[in-house]
TIMARFI-382527 format. One line per 10 residues: number of its first residue (from 1); their letters; for each residue x, y, z of C-alpha. Coordinates in steps of 0.25 Angstrom, whole numbers, plus 2048, in hexadecimal, padded with zeros to 3 digits. Last residue first. Layout:
<pts>
NUM) A) X Y Z | ...
</pts>
This chain:
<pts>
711) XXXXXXXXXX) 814 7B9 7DF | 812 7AB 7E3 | 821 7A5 7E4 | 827 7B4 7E7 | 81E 7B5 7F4 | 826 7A9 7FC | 82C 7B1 804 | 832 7AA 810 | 834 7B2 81E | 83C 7AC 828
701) XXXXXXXXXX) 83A 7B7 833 | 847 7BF 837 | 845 7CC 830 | 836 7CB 834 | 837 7CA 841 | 844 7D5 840 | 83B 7E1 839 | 830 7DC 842 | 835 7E1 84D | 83A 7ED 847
691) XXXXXXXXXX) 831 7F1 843 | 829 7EF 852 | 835 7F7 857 | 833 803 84F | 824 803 853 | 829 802 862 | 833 80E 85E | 82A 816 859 | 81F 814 865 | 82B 817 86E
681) XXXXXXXXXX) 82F 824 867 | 820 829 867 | 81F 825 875 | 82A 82D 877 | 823 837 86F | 818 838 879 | 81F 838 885 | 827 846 881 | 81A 84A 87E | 814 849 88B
671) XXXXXXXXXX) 820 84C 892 | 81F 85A 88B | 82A 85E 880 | 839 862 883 | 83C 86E 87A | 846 867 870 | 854 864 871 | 860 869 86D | 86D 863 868 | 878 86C 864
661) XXXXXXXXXX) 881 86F 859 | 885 861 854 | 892 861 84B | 88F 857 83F | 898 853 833 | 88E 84B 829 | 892 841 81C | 889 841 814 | 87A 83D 80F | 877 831 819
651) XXXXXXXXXX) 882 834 823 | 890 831 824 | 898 837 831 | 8A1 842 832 | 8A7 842 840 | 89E 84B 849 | 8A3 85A 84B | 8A6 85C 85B | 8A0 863 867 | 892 85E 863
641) XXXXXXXXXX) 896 853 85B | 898 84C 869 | 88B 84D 86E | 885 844 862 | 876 848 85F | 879 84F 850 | 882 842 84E | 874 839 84F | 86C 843 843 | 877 843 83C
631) XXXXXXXXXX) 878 832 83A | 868 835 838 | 86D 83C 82C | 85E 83C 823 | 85F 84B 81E | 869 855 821 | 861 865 820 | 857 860 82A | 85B 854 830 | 853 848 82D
621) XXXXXXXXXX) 84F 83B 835 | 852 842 843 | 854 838 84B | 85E 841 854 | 858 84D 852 | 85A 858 848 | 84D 85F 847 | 851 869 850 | 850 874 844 | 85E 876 847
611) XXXXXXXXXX) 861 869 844 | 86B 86B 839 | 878 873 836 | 882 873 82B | 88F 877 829 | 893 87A 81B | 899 871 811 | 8A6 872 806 | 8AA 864 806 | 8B5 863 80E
601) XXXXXXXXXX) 8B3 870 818 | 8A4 86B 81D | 8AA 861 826 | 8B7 86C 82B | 8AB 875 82E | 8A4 86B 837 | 8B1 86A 83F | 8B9 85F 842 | 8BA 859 835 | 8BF 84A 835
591) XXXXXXXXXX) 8C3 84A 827 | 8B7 84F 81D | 8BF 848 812 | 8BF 83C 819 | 8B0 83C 81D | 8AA 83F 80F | 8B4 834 80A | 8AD 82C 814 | 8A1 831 811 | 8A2 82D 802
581) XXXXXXXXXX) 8A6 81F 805 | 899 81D 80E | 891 824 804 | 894 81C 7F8 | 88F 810 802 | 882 816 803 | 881 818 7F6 | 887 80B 7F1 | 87A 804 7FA | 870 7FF 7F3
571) XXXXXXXXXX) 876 7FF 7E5 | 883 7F8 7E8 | 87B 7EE 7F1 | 878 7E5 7E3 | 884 7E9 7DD | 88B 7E4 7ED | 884 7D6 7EE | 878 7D8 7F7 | 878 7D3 807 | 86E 7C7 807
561) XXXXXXXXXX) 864 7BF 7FF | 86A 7BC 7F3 | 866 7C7 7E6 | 863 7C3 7D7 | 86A 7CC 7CE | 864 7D2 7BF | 859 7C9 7BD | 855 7D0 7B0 | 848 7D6 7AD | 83F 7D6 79F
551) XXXXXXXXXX) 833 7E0 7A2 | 828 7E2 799 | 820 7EF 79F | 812 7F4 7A0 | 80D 7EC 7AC | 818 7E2 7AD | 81A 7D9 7A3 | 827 7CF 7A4 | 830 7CC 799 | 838 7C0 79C
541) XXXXXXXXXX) 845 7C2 7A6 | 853 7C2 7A5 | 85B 7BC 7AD | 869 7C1 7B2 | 866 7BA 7C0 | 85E 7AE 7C0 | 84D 7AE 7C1 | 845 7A9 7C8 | 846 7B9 7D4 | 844 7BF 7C7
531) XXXXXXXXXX) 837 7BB 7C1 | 830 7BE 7CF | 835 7CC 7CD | 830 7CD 7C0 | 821 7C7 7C2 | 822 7D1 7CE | 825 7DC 7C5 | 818 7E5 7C9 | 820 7F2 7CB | 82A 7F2 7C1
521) XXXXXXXXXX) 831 800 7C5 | 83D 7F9 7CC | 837 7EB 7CD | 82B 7E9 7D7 | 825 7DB 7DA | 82F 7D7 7E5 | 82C 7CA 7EB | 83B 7C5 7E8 | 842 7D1 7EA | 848 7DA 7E1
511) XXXXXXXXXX) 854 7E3 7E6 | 857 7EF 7E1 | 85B 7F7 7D6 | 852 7F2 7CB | 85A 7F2 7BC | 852 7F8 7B3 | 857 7F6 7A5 | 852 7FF 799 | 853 7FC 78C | 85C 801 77F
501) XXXXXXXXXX) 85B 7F4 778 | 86B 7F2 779 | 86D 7F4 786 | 860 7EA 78D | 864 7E1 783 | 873 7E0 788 | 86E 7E4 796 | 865 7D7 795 | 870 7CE 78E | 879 7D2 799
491) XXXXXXXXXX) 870 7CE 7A4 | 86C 7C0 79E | 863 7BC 793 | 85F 7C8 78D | 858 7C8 77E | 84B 7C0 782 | 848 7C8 78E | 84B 7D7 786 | 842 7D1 77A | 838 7CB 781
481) XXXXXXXXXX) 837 7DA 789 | 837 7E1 77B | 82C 7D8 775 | 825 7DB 782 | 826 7E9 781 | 822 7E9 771 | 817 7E1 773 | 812 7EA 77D | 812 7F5 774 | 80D 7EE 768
471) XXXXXXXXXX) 7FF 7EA 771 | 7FD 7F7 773 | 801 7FD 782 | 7F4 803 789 | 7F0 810 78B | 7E1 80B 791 | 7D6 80E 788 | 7CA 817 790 | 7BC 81C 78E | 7B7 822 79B
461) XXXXXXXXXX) 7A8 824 79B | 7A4 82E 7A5 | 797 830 7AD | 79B 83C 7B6 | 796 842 7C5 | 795 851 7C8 | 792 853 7D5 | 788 84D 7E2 | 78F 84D 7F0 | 789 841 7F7
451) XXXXXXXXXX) 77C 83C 7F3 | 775 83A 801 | 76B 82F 808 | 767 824 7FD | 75F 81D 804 | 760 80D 800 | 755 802 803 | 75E 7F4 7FE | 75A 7E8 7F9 | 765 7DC 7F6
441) XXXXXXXXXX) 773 7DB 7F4 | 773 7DB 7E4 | 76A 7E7 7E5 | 75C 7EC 7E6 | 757 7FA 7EA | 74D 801 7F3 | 74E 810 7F3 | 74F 81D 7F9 | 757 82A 7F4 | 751 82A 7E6
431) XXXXXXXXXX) 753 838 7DE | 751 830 7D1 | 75F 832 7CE | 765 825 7D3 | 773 825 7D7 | 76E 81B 7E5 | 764 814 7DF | 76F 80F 7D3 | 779 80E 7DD | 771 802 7E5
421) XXXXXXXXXX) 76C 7FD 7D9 | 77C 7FC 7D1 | 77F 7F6 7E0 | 78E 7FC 7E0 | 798 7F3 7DA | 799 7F8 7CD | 79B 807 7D1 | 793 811 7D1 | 78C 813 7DF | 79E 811 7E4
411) XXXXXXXXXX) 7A0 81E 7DA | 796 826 7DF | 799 825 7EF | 791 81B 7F6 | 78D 81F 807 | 785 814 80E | 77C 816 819 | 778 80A 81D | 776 809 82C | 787 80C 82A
401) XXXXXXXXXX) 78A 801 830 | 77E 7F9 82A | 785 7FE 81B | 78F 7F2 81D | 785 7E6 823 | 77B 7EA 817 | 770 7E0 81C | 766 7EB 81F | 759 7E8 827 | 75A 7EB 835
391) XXXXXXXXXX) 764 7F5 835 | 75F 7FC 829 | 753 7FB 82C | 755 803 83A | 75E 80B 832 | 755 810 828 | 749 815 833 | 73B 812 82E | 733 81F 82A | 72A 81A 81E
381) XXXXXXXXXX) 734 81A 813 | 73D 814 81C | 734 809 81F | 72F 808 80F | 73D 806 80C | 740 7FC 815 | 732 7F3 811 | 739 7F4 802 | 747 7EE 807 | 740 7E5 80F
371) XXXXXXXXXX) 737 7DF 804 | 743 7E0 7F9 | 74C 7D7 805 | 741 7CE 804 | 73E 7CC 7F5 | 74E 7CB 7F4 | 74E 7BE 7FC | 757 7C1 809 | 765 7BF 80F | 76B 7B6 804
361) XXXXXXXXXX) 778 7B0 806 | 783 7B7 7FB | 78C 7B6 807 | 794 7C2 805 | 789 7CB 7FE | 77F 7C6 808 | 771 7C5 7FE | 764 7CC 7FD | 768 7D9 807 | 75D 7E1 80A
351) XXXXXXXXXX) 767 7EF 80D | 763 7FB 813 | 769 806 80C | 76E 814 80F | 775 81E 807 | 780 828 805 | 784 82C 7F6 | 791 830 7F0 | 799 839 7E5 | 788 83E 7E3
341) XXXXXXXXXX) 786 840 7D4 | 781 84A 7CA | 782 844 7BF | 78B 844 7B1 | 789 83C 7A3 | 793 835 79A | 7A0 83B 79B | 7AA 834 790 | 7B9 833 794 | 7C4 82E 78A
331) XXXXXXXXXX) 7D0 827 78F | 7DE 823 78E | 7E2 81A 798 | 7ED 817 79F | 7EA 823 7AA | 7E1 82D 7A4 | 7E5 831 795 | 7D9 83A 78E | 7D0 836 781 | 7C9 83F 784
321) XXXXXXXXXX) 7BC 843 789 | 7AF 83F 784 | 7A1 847 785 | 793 83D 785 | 78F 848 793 | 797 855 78E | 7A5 854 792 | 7A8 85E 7A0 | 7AB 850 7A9 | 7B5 84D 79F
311) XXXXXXXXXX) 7BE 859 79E | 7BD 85A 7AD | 7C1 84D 7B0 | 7CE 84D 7A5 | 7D5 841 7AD | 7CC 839 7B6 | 7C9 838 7C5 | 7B9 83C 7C5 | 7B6 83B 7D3 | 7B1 849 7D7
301) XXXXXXXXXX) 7AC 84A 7C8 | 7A3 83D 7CE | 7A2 832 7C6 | 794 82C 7C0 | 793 81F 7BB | 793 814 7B0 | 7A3 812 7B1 | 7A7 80F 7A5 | 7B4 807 7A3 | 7C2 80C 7A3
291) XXXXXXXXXX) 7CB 804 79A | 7C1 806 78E | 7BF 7FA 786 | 7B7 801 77B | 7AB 7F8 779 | 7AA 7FC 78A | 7AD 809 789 | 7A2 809 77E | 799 801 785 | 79A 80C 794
281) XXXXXXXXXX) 797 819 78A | 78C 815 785 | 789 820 77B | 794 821 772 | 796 82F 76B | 7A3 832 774 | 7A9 824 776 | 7A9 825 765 | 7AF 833 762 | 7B9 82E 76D
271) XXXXXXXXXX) 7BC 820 769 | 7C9 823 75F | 7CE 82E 76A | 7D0 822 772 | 7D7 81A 768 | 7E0 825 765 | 7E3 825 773 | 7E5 818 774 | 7EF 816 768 | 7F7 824 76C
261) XXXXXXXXXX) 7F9 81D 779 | 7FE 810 774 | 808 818 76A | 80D 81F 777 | 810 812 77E | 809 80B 785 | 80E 803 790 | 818 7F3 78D | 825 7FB 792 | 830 7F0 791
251) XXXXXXXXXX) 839 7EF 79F | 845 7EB 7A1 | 848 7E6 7AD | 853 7E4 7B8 | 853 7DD 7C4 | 85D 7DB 7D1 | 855 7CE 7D8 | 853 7CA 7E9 | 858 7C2 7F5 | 854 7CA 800
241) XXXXXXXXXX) 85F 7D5 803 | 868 7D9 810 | 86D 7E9 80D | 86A 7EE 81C | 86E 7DF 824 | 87B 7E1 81C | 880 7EE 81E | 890 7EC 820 | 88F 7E2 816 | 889 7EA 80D
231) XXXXXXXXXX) 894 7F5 80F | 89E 7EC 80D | 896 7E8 7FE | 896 7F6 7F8 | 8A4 7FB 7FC | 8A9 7EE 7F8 | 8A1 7EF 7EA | 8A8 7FD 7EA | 8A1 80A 7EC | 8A9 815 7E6
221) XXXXXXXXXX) 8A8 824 7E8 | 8AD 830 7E1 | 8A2 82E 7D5 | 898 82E 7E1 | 89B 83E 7E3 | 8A1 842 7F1 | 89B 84D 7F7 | 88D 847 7F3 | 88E 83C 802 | 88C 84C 807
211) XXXXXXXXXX) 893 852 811 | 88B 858 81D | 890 862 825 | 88B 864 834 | 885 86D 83E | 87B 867 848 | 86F 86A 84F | 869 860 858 | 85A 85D 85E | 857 855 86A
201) XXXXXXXXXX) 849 852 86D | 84A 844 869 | 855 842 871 | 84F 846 87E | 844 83C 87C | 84D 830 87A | 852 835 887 | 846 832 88E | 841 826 885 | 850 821 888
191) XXXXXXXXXX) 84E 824 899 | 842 81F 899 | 845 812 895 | 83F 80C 887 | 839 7FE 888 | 835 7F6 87B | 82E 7EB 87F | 81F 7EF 881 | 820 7F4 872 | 825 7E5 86C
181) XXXXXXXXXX) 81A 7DE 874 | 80D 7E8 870 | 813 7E8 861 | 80F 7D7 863 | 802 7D9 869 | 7FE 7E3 861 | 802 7DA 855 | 7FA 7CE 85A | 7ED 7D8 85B | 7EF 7DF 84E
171) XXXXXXXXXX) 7F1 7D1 846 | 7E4 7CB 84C | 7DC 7D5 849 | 7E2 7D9 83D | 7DF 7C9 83B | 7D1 7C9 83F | 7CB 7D4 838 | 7CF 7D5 829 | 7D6 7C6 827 | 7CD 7BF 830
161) XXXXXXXXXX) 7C1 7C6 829 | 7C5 7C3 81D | 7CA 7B3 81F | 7BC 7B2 824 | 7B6 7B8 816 | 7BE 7AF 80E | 7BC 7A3 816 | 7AC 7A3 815 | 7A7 79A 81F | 7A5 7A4 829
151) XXXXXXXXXX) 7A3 79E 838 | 7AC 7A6 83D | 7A7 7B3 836 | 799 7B0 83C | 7A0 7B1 84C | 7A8 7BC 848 | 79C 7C3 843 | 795 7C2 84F | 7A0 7C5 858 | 7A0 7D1 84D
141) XXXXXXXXXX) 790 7D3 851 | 791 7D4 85F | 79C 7DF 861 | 797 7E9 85A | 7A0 7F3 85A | 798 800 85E | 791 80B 855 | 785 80A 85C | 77A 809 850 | 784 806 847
131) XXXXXXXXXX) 78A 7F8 84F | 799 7F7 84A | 79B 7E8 845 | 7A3 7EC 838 | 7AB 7F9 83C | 7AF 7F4 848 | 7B3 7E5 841 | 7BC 7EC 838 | 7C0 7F5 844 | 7C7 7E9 84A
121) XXXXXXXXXX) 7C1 7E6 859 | 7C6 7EF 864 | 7B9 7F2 869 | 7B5 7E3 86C | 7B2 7D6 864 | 7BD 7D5 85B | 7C9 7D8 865 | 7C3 7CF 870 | 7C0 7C5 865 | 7CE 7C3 85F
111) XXXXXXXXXX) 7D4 7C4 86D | 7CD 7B7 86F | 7D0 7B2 862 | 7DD 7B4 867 | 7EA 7BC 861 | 7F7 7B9 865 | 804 7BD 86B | 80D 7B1 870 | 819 7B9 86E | 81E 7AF 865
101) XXXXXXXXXX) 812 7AD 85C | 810 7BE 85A | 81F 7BB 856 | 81B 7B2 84A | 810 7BB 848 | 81A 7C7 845 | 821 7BF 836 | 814 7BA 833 | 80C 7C6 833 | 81A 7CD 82F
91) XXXXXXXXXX) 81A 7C3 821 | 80C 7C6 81F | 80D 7D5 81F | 817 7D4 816 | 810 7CC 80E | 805 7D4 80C | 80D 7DF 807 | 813 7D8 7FD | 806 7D4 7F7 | 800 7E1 7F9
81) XXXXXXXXXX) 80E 7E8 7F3 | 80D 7DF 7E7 | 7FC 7E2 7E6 | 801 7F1 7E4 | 80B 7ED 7D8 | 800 7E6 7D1 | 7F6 7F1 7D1 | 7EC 7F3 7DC | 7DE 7F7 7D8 | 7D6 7ED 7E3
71) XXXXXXXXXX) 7DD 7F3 7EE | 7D5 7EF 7FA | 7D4 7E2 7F3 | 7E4 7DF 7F2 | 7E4 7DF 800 | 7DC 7D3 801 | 7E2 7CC 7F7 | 7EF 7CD 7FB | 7EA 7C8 80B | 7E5 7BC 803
61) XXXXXXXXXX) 7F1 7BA 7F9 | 7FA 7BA 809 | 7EF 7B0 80C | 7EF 7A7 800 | 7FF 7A7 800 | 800 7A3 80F | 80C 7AA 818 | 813 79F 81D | 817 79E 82C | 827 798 82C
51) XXXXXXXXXX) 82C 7A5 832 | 825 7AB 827 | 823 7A2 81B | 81D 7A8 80B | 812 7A7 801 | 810 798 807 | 803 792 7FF | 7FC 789 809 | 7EF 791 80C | 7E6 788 816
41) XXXXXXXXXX) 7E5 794 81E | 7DF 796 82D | 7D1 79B 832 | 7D8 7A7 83C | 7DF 7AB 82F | 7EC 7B1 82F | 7EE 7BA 822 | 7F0 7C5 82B | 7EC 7D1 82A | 7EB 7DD 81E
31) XXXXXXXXXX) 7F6 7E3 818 | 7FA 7F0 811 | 808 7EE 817 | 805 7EE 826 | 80F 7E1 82A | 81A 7EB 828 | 814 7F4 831 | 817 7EE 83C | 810 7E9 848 | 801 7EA 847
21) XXXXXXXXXX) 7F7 7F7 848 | 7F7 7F7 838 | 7F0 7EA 838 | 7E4 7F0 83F | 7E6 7FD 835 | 7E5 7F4 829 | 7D9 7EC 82E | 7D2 7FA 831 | 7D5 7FF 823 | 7CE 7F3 81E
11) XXXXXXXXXX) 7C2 7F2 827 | 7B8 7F8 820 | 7B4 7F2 813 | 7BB 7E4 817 | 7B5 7E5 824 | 7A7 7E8 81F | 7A8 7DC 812 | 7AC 7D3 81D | 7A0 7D8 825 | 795 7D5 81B
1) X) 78F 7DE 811
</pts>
């Protein structure tokens, strides 16, 4: 196995938690490094420009790719939120290396090296180039892999190792670097951290009355388009939209429907008698089409993860079970045979390997490696130390960390990938615990060393038909769909259609970006979407097929780049501006009081009190028995409510009158602690700054997305 395969078996985690290190989370999302190849790229495809550096489409489809293997059973919508995750980490790369130029902050091949070849060298390569007899970095041989690397022809693997060593590497170091400038300049006096200090042990108790936005019913207020549209103008950096789509569907289920399900069943039932007296069970799945196809090996009753386990595992061997729904299939389950079966096995081996498994170059002639393989046998069988053959003879690279002790759980011996003569030997029942066998890779001497925790295993045959729609029921949907798209040709026609048939229109409340691929609860409606952003407002769409569902959709608005017109804000933000009127007339009515008691007299409330539980401190998030009122929590440190009762003032739930009882504060802690959470403080607040310095690079870097003319 060659070192490539050892760092991308190993080193995935660590890559992640190098990266994770860096600047800002934002660049973190599920990501890998950068696409920044030390060997260049001749890739001309522009997927988008950052501050007029493009972001390459082979690379970005690459880094996709690449993530997309460590989860290999992803659905549609889980490879939308790689793909947007990797660019987003794109864009920062670009938008922060532009100020890592600025600074003069780079990363040498020098520095390269000194980090590479030295104790502070990426785990990946640690774990790789460890020496086993001392347990040491070994120093030597990853200079002397570097050196073979560079001299590789083979680009795909380069392009590999830069991407999961060099470049974390590279991304960690610059990053460092950079956090390192934006801590050292933030200074906090003394005398702030000091009295900082003395704030957050304060504590205050308070008596107040709280009046609830719920005291006046929303039938009692009205928000006006001018209401709605002075309040955007007086928030206009917090409601700023991208240019974007209202949408609405209709959406024409295409799933099974009960008559489908009956079908299925009645077809399983059907094939019982039959699965039951047939006698190889892994042709009659297969002249049956099953959706789940044999497996020609034991499970483990630990492991066994199906519905009805019980039932199943007490059948007679030849017994069926069923039919029986698990998941979107109906099924019928047959046991075949039970074992007694180790849930894994440890061994050793020494491996003559014939052939390099990346290269394909020949290592030895088969004869040769079957001699050595043989004489090794007889040495061991005559006293010779394994791991004194194994070191001088194996060409396993992976399994020489471990002087060949490998451990195989039951399922990984059975699976289609495993060595079929390598797992034979290793579940045989002759009582064989030493052997020469011959595989693919060449000739191996193997000891079997322990069967791990040996019970109850299962050979079971699973015959199962997926509840699928009938080819009527999809027919139908479609039909339906043409019908909606070929009826409607504008807005009115739709809701006419809409109306009339009895359907049900979805209208999406929010905004629909360009890149967007989720649609209210359409979550793979990127072909949608896409559809939308060509298409003029009022139009109405083809049919689309998505998963189990036609859907027609309708263009209901398209958006400008800006401040939102006010039926688009109404939804947004009519609660909060219903509020507003309701506590003025909340504070009107209320009148100036000038007592607690005059507050609560109005409405019919009782005074209240809070903070005696000393958890009322000045950012405090939530206050016991009043909930997230941050405008609370800064009144209840104000020395002039404590001889008076404060104005009212809105809050997030109500309207609040406040009179503060006292302000406490808690037993003074050592110096030593007292240090350590202001170094807490200070490490939040270099964190908070970091975000925030990105937050306003990026909000000022020319940024062009590109993504919608590929994707």
């Amino acid at each position: 196995m060659s070192i490539i395969q050892t760092i991308r078996e190993k080193g995935a985690v660590i890559v992640i938690a190098l990266i994770a290190i860096s600047l800002i989370g934002f660049i973190l999302m599920d990501s890998m490094s950068s696409g920044r190849s030390i060997f260049g790229n001749n890739n001309t495809s522009t997927l988008g420009v950052v501050n007029g550096e493009k972001i390459d489409l082979n690379t970005f489809n690459d880094k996709v790719k690449e993530i997309q293997q460590q989860y290999p059973d992803a659905g549609s919508s889980q490879n939308n939120q790689i793909m947007e995750s990797v660019w987003n980490q794109m864009v920062a790369e670009k938008v922060v290396d532009g100020q890592f130029e600025k600074l003069g902050i780079t990363f040498t091949p020098d520095e390269m090296s000194s980090i590479m070849f030295s104790n502070d060298a990426p785990q990946t390569l640690k774990q790789a180039f460890t020496d086993k007899q001392t347990g040491q970095y070994d120093i030597e041989q990853a200079k002397q892999w570097w050196a073979q690397t560079k001299k590789n022809k083979n680009e795909e693997q380069r392009n590999a190792i830069i991407s999961q060593v060099i470049d974390p590497m590279r991304l960690n170091s610059l990053y460092t670097k950079y956090t390192s400038l934006i801590a050292a300049s933030m200074y906090q006096p003394k005398w702030l951290t000091k009295e900082m200090s003395v704030e957050k042990n304060q504590f205050a108790n308070i008596s107040y009355v709280a009046v609830p936005y719920t005291a006046i019913s929303d039938s009692a207020v009205k928000v006006t388009d001018n209401d709605i549209q002075n309040y955007l103008d007086n928030h206009k950096a917090k409601y700023q939209q991208e240019a974007g789509r209202i949408i609405s569907y209709v959406s024409f289920s295409a799933a099974a429907n009960a008559a489908d399900s009956a079908r299925i069943l009645q077809s399983l039932k059907d094939l019982k008698p039959e699965f039951a007296a047939d006698s190889n069970a892994k042709f009659f799945l297969g002249r049956n089409s099953s959706a789940v196809p044999f497996f020609d090996g034991y499970i483990p009753k630990s492991k066994l993860q199906v519905p009805n386990k019980d039932s199943i595992i007490d059948l007679p061997n030849g017994g069926v079970f069923g039919p029986y729904e698990d998941g979107k299939n109906f099924v019928l389950a047959k046991k075949i045979d039970t074992k007694i079966m180790p849930d894994s096995i440890e061994c050793r081996h020494i491996l003559l390997g014939t052939v390099d498994p990346q290269t394909q170059q020949p290592l030895m002639d088969d004869s040769t490696a079957h001699r050595i393989a043989d004489s090794i046998a007889t040495a061991i069988k005559d006293g010779a130390n394994f791991d004194s053959l194994e070191v001088k003879y194996s060409t396993d690279q992976a399994a020489k960390q471990q002087n060949g002790v490998m451990t195989f759980d039951l399922m990984t011996i059975q699976s289609e990938n495993f060595s079929k003569e390598f797992a034979d030997f290793l579940l045989n029942d002759k009582g064989e615990t030493k052997k020469v066998v011959k595989t693919q890779f060449g000739w191996h001497y193997i000891e079997i060393l322990d069967k791990k925790n040996p019970e109850p295993a299962y050979k079971i045959a699973y015959m199962a038909k997926e509840i699928a729609p009938s080819d009527q029921t999809i027919n139908a949907a479609n039909t339906a769909a043409i019908k909606l798209s070929g009826m409607a040709k504008d807005e009115k026609s739709f809701n006419d259609y809409v109306a009339k048939n009895g359907l049900k229109k979805v209208t999406v409340p929010v905004e629909v970006k360009e890149n967007d691929y989720q649609l209210g609860a359409l979550q793979d409606a990127r072909p949608v979407i896409k559809w939308a952003f060509d298409a003029k407002e009022g139009q109405v769409s083809d049919p689309f097929a998505i998963k189990d569902d036609y859907v027609v959709a309708i263009v209901d608005k398209k958006l400008k780049k800006g401040l939102p017109d006010v039926n688009t804000a109404r939804p947004m933000v009519e609660g909060v501006v219903m509020n507003m009127k309701k506590a003025d007339e909340i504070k009107k009515k209320l009148n100036n009081p000038t007592t607690l008691e005059a507050a609560a007299a109005p409405y019919h409330l009782q005074v209240l009190t809070s903070g005696a539980d000393s958890t009322l401190t000045f950012d405090a998030k939530i206050i016991n028995g009043i909930g997230n009122e941050p405008r609370v929590a800064g009144a209840a440190f104000d020395k002039e409510y404590q001889t008076k009762v404060s104005p009212a003032f809105a809050g997030n739930t109500g309207v609040f009158v406040i009179k503060v009882n006292s302000v406490s504060s808690k037993p003074v802690v050592s110096p030593e602690i007292e240090k350590i959470q202001m170094n807490e403080e200070l490490n939040k607040n270099i964190q908070s700054a970091l975000g925030q310095s990105f937050q306003a690079l990026k909000k000022i870097a020319d940024i062009k997305d590109n993504r919608s003319r590929f994707f």
